[in-house]
N, C-alpha and C positions, 0 to 999 in steps of 0.2 A: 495575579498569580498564574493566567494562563491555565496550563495544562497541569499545573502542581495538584489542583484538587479534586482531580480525576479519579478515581478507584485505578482507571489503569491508564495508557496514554487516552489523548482527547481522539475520540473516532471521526477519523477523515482527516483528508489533505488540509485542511484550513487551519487545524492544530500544527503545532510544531513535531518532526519528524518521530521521535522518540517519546518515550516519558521523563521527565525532571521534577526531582525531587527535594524534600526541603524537610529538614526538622524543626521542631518551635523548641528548642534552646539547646546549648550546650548537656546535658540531661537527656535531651531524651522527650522528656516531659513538656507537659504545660509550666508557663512561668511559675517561678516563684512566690508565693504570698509576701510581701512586704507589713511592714506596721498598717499599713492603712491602704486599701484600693486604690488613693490617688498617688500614693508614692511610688506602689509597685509599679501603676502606669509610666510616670513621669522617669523612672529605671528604665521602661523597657524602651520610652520614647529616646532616652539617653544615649542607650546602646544601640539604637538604628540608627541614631547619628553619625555616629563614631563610626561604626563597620561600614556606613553608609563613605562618610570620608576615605576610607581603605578600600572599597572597591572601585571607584570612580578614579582612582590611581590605577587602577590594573586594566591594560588593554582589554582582558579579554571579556571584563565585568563590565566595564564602563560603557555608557551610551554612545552605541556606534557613530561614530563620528564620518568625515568625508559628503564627497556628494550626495543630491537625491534625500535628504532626510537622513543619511550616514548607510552603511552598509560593514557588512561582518569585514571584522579582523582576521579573513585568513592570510593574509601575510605574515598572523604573529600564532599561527598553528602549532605553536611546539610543542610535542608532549610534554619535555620534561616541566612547560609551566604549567600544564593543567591540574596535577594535583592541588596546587595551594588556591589557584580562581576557585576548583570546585568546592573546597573546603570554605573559603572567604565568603561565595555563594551561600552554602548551607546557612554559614551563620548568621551573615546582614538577613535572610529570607527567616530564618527561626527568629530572630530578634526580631523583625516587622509582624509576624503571625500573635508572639508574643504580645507586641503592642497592642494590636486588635483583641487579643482576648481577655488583658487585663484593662481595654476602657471601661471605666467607671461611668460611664456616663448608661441610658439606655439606650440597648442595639436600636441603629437607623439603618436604614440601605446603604446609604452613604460609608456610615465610618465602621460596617461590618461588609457586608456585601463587597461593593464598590471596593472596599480596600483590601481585599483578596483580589479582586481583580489587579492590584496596582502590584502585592507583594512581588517579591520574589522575580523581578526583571531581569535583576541582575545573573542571577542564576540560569534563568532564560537564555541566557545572550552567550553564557559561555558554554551552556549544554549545544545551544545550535551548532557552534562553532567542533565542540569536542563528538558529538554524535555525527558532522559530515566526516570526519577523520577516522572513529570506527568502520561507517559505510566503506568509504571512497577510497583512502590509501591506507589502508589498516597494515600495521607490521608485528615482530612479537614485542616491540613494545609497549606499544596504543592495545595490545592483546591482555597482556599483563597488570595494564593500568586499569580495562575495563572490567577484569575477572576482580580487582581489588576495588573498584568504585561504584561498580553495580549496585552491590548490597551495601554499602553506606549511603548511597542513595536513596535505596527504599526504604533503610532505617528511618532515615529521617521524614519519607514520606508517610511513613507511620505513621512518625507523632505527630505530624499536623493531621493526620486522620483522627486519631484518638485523641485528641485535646478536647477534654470536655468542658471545659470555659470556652472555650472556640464554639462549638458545636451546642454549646444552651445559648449564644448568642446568634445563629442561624436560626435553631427551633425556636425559637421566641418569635422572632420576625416573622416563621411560615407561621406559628400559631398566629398570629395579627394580621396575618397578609392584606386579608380584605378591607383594613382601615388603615393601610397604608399609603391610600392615594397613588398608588406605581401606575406606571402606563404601564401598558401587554409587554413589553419587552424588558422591563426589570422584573414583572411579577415573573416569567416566564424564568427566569435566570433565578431567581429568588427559588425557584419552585424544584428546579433542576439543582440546583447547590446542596439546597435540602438534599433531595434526592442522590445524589453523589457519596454526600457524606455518611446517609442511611447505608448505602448499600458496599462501602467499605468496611462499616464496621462501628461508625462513630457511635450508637444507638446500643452498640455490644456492650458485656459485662467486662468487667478488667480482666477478668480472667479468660476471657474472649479473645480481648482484643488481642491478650499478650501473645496467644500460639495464634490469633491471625498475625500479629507482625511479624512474626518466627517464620510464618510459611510463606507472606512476601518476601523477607529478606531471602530463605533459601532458592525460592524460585527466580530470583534475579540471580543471583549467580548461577544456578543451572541451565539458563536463557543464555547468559556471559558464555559459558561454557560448549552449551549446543553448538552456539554460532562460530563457536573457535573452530570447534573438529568439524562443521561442515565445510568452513572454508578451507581447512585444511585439503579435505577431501578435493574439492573445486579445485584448488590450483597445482593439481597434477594435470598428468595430459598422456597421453598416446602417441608416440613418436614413430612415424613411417619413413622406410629407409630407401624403399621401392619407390621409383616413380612407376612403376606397371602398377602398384597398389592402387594406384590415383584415377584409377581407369574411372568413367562415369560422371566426374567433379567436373564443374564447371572452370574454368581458366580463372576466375576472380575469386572461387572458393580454394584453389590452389595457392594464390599468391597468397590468401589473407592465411593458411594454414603455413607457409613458409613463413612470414613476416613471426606468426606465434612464435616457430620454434626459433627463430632466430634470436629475439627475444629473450628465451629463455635459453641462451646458448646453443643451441643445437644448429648452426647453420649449416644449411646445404638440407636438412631434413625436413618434413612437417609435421604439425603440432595438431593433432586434435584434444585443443585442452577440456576439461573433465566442466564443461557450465554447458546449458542447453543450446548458447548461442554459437555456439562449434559444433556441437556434436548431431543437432536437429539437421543440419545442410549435408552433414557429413552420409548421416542413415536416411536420406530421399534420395541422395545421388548416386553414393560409393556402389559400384557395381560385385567390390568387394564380399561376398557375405561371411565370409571368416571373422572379415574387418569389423565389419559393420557387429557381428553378434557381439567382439569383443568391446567397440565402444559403447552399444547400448548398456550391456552388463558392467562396464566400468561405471557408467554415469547412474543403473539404476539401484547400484550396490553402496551408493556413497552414506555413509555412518554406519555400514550392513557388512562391517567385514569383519568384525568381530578383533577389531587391532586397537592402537592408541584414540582410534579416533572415530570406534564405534557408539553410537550415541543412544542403545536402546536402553540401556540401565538410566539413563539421563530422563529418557523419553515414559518408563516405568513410572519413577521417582515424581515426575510434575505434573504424571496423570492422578495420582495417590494424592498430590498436596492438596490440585486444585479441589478434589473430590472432597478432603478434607474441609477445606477453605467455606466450600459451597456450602456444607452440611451448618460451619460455624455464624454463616450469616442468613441461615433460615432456607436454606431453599434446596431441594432435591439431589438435584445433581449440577454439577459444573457446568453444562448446556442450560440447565434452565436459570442459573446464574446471569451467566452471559447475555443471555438472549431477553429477560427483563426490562431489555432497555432499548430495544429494536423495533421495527415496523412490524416481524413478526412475531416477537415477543412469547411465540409458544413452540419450543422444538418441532413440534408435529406438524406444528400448523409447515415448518420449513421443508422437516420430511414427506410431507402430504405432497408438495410441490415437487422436490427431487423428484419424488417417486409416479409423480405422472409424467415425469418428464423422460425417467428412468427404458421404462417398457419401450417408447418407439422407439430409441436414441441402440438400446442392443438390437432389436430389431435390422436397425439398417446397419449396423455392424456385421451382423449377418450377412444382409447383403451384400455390401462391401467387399468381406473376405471371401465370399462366393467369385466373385468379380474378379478378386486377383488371381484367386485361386485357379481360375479359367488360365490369363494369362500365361501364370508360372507352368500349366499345363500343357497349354499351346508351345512355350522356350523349350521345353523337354530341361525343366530345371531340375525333376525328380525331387522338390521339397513339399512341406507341408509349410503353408504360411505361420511362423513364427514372430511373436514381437517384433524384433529386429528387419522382419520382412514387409513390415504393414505401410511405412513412408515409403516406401521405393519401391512397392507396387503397386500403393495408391497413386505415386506419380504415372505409373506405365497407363493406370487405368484412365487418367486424365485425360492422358496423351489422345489414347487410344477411342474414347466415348469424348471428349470435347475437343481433340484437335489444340490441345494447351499443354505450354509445356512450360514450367515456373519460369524457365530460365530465359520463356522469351520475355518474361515481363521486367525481369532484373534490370534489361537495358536503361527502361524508363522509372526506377525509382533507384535515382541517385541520391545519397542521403544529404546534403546540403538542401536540394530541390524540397523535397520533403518537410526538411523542417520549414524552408519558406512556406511552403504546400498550406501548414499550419499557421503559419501567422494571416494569411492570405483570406482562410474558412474564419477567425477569429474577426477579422476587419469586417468581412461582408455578415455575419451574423452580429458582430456584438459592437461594435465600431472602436474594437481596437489598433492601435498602431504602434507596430517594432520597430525601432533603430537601435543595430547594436553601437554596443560602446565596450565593447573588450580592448582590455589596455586599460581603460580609466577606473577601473575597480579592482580591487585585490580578487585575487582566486586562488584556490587549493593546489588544480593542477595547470600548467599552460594548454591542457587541450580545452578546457574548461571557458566557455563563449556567455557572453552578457548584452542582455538588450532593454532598452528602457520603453514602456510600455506608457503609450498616452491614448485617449479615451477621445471618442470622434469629434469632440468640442476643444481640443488640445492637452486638457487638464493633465497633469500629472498622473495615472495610475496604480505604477509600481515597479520592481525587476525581475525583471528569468534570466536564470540562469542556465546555460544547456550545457549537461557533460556526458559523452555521449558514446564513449571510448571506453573498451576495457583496457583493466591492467592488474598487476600483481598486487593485492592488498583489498582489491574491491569487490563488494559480492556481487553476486551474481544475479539477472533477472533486469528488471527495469522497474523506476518508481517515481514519485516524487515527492520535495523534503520542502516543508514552510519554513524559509526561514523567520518570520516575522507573518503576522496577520493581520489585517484592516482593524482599525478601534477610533473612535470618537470621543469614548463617555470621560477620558480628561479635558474636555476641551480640546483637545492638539488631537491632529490628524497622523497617526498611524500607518503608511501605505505598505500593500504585500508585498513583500521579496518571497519568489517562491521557485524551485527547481527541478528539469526531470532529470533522472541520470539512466544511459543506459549502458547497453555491453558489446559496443559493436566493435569489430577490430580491424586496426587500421590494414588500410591494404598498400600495396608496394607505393614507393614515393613516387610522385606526379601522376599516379591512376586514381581513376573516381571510385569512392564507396560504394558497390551498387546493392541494394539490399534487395526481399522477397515482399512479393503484398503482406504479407503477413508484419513482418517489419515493418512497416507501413503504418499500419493499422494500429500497431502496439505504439508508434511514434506517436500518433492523431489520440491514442487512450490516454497517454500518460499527460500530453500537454492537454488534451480534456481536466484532466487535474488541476493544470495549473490554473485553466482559465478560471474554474471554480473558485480559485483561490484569490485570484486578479480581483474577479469583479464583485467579490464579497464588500457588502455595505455596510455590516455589523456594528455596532455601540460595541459591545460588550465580546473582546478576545473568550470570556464563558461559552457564547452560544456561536461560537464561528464553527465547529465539530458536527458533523452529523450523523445520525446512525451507521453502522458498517452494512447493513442494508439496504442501505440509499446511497450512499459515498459511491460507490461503481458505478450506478446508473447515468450521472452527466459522462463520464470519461467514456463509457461502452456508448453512447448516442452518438459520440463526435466520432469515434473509427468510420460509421458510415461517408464521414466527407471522400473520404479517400478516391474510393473512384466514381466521382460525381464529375460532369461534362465541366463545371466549370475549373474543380481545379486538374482534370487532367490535363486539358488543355495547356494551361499555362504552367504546368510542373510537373509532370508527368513527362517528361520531355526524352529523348530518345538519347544516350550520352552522346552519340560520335553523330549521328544524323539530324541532333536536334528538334526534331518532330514529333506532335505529340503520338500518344495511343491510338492507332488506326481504331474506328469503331467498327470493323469486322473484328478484332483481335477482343475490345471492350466487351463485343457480344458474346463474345467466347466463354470470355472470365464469366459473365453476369448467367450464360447457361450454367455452369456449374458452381454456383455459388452454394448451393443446397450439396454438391457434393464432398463427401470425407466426413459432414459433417457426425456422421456416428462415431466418427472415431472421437473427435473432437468434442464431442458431450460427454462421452462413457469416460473418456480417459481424465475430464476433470470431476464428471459427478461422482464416481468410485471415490476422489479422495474429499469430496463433498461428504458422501455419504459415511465414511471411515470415522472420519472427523467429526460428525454429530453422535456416530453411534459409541465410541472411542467417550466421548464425554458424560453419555449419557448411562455408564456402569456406575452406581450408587456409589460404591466404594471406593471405587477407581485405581482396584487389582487388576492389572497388565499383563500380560508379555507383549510386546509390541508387535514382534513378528507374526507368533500364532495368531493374535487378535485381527490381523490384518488378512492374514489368510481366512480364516474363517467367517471374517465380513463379508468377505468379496466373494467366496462359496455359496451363501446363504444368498446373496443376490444375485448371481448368477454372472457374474465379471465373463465376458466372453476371453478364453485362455490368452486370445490373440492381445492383447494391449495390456498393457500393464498403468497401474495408477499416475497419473499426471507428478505427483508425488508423494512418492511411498513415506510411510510415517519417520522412517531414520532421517529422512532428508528433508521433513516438513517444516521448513523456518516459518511458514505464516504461520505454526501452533508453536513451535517450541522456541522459538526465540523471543517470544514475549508473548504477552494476552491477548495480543488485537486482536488476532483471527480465530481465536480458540473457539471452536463448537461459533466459527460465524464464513466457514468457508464457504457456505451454501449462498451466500450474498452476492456474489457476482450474480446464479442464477436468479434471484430475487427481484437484482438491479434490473438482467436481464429482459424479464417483463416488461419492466417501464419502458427499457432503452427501446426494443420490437413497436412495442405502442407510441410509441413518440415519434419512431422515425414511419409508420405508419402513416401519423399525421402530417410530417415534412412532404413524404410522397405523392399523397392525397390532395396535396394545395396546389401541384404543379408546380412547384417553385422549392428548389433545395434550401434556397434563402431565404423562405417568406419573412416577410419584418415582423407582420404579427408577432406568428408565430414564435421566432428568434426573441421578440421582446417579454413573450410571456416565459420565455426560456431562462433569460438572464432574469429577471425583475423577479417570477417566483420559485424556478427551480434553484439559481443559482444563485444569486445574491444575498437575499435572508439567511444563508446558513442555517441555522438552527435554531431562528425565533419563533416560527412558528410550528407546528405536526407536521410532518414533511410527506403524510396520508395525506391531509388535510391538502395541504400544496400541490400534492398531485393531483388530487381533484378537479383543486380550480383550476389548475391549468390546461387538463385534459378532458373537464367536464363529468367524467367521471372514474372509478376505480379502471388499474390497466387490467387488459384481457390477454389472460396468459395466452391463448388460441396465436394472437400477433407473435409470440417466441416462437410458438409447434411452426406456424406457415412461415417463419423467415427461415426455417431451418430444414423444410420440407419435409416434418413430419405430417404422423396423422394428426389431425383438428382434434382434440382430447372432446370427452363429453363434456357438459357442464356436472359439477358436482349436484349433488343430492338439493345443496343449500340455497341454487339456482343462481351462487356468485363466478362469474370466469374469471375473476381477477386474481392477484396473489395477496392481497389482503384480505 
């Protein structure tokens, strides 16, 4: 079943991108009672047959076929067939759930466990397919269909949550566990399946369950709906008619803002369209400040305009539900919901960590805007540093204290190089090997690039796919999507197809993409994902997920490869000269790698912090604006930055439950990632094999069999010491707490 029997999607890249859901029968309900146990079975075994024969007919159900072990049908992407797969889906997956819950025999691992594991493929296989299409080319069609299959989705994800024949056949097995003979990796999955179905609700009264399934259902579509009007929002833009506007931009941020608007009709003009990956290059360069205040406030205003497509009645509405939700399945508030099932597993313990991390990080914001402020005072600019003024004269101040200046380093991160950059760190740490083969596999869009991934012994490993280009229909930001995850426990080998997609846009034809370190870096995180995904060893698709405060930390350790001697050398290469990173220029960057960073912590802990405090009102009575204002008062938001993302425009909380009350997880990962690359540093070797082997073998591969505390331990000998985030980021060294632990566990 995969990710079906989730509470909400399976956390981390190793799950399939979204949640897919499934009912146990036409009803609603659990099976029907037949005259007799065996008959009702032998019914329910009848009709997986049957729907089983009717999905194995439809492209978009049937077991991917083609090369490599088969690969997704998106050639046969058409909306208008997704309705009837998804429905075909629900019912072959309620008719299999059925099966399992009316065996008459008694519960085994095998024919209860295990075959949740097996349910529900079919449905799988055309959710991956129908959720890259929401993602990647969304129109008001795919918009239409997802406001309408959302909540029949999680209706039916319901009832296999509430099936209590379902659910006394799980609880029976955890009652027996221990004379069940499982090795650690079915009791482990036995243990957590329990655990899944407790904390959706399975364990609740009927009358529980029923306004919990009311408040799924509504929360799916108000997710459906979030994400319409943000993207709505996003694919506007800001159209410049002046080339004297363009004073400040670099010549390849010019073309790539002409190429926009051209795109979107407007030629001869340029386009700063309304997504971060336009509008961030636009406010460190545009010398403009009219301009520049006007793109900031476009981009920071998105669901906040109070129009069709203002999202805080949305954003009210699903802080109320969750609040609701949490209260119905025993537990405080919607933070401590959430976080139940994480490394840190107690709100405070997350905010104890924000909050030391909190104090230096405004501190050197401070300083910062002291810094610029000099500056703008030296131009005889006559402003007071504002929002809109903090990228573009924290470039000056670069300039001016390190002799760097972004735009000399654009030359050398051309984005093809890069991604090679990536395959290159993956070979020498994990012994992987890309060959692409685009052309020989279907794709969604032709920018869309494929590569077959073999393992330093030959072996077959799996495929990526890179899509790497914005366009109209796609959100915004950068990620990556499973199509499929590593599995063994049928016998037959399983291998991951996994994806990053980002938002870069194309620049004039026959000129190179040249991106900023920071691109860069977001390139080396997100294919940190995939590799997680790659070289997962899993039995059991259950335990491939790992906490959403562990999930960041492999992706955050690999950005470090970026400007390491060996791949600048060989990719980091200079467009037009060829040549790598002079290391007088290297030394540069690596002096001010601690600088900016205040900005860059405050502007994501603020909606860290929003985000835990936001969840954690009993009630979960809103206004979303005042609430946000008066977060960020009470901790002292320095005027000058504004939150990384303010609550209207917050898709990691309001487009579904992943991140809800778990924003704080990047900083969580962050600890590990500081302490780990700590120890790369320390061996004298960016590539130690050791090292690299204790990497893949127990951060990355187990997934989620065994406590992924426990894993870090062994890996690194001991718990990580937050002190290693403060020094890479050039704070103060925090004290040790009271309890004489430095670490974040």
């Amino acid at each position: 079943m995969k990710s079906l029997l989730l509470a909400t999607c399976l956390i981390g890249v190793l799950a399939l991108s979204s949640c897919e859901t499934a009912s146990t029968g036409p009803s609603g309900g659990a099976a029907a009672t037949s005259t007799s146990p065996a008959s009702a079975y032998q019914a329910a075994q009848a009709d997986v047959t049957r729907l089983r024969v009717q999905a194995n007919q439809n492209v978009l159900l049937a077991p991917w076929t083609g090369p490599y072990g088969g690969v997704p049908p998106f050639d046969h992407a058409d909306p208008a067939a997704i309705p009837a797969a998804l429905q075909l889906g629900i019912d072959l997956q309620a008719a299999e759930i059925n099966a399992i819950a009316a065996n008459p025999a008694q519960p085994t691992f095998d024919n209860t466990i295990g075959a949740l594991e097996s349910a529900g493929r079919h449905l799988d296989r055309v959710s991956s397919v129908w959720n890259v299409m929401t993602d990647n080319v969304s129109n008001a069609q795919i918009q239409q269909l997802e406001a309408e299959w959302s909540p029949r989705l999680t209706t039916a994800f319901n009832a296999i949550s509430f099936n209590r024949a379902l659910y006394h056949r799980i609880d029976d097995l955890y009652q027996r566990r221990a004379s069940l003979g499982l090795n650690s990796e079915q009791l482990r999955l036995l243990e957590r399946t329990h655990d899944r179905f407790v904390r959706v609700g399975a364990a609740a009264t009927p009358e529980q369950q029923q306004r919990i399934g009311q408040i799924n259902t509504e929360l799916s579509a108000k997710f459906a709906e979030f994400g319409r009007r943000l993207l709505a929002d996003e694919n506007t833009a800001i159209f410049i008619t002046r080339r004297a506007d363009l004073a400040g931009l670099p010549a390849n941020i010019v073309d790539q803002l002409a190429q926009a608007a051209q795109e979107r009709g407007h030629t001869g003009q340029w386009a700063v369209v309304n997504t971060r990956s336009s509008v961030d290059p636009f406010l460190t360069f545009s010398a403009n400040r009219r301009l520049r205040q006007q793109v900031w406030t476009k981009f920071k205003n998105r669901g906040d305009n109070g129009d069709a497509n203002d999202t805080n009645q949305i954003i009210t509405d699903i802080v109320h539900l969750r609040a609701e939700r949490a209260h119905l399945l025993g537990f405080p508030t919607h933070a401590a919901y959430r976080m139940d099932d994480t490394m840190a597993h107690d709100p405070q313990r997350a905010m104890d960590l924000m909050m030391r991390v909190w104090g230096p990080a405004v501190q050197r914001v401070h300083e910062e805007v002291r810094d610029m402020q000099a500056i703008a005072n030296r131009e005889h600019a006559h402003i007071t540093i504002e929002p809109w003024d903090y990228l573009y004269y924290a470039e000056k101040v670069r300039r001016a204290r390190y002799n760097l200046d972004q735009n000399e380093l654009r030359p050398y991160f051309e984005l093809n190089n890069i991604v090679n950059a990536g395959f290159y760190m993956a070979e020498q740490l994990y012994g992987l090997h890309f060959t692409e083969i685009t052309g020989q596999v279907p794709t969604f869009n032709p920018d869309v690039r494929v590569w077959r991934v073999n393992d330093r012994d030959g072996s077959y490993v799996g495929l990526f796919y890179g899509d790497y280009f914005a366009r109209a229909g796609k959100r915004s930001g950068a990620w990556t999507t499973g199509y499929q995850g590593h599995e063994t426990f049928t016998g037959r080998t399983i291998t991951p197809i996994m994806s990053n997609n980002n938002n870069f846009v194309h620049g004039a034809p026959g000129q190179p993409i040249l991106i900023s370190l920071d691109d860069a870096r977001t390139i080396f995180h997100e294919f940190g994902h995939a590799i997680h995904g790659l070289v997962s060893n899993v039995s059991y698709p259950g335990l491939s997920g790992t906490p959403r405060d562990y999930v960041e930390y492999p992706s955050q350790v690999h950005e470090h490869w970026v400007l390491t001697r060996p791949i600048l050398n060989q990719f980091a290469l200079h467009y037009q000269t060829h040549q790598p990173m002079p290391q007088a220029l290297l030394d540069r960057v690596h002096n001010s790698e601690t600088f900016n960073q205040g900005y860059q912590t405050v502007e994501y802990l603020s909606s860290a912090i929003v985000d835990m405090k936001l969840h954690l009102v009993a009630d979960g009575v809103v206004d979303p604006d005042a609430f946000e204002r008066q977060t960020l008062l009470d901790i002292g938001m320095p005027h000058e930055i504004a939150m990384r993302h303010r609550l209207p425009q917050f898709s990691h909380l309001f487009s579904s439950d992943a991140y809800s009350a778990g924003y704080y997880s990047y900083l969580w990962s962050n600890v590990m990632e500081a302490d780990t690359w700590e120890m790369f540093e320390q061996s004298g070797n960016v590539f130690d094999p050791t090292i690299a082997a204790g990497m893949r073998n127990i951060i990355l591969a187990p997934g989620n069999n065994t406590d992924r505390a426990e894993a870090y331990r062994q890996f690194r000998g001991r718990d990580p010491d937050v002190n290693a985030l403060l020094r890479v980021r050039g704070f103060s060294v925090a004290p040790t707490p009271p309890n004489g632990s430095s670490g974040a566990h």
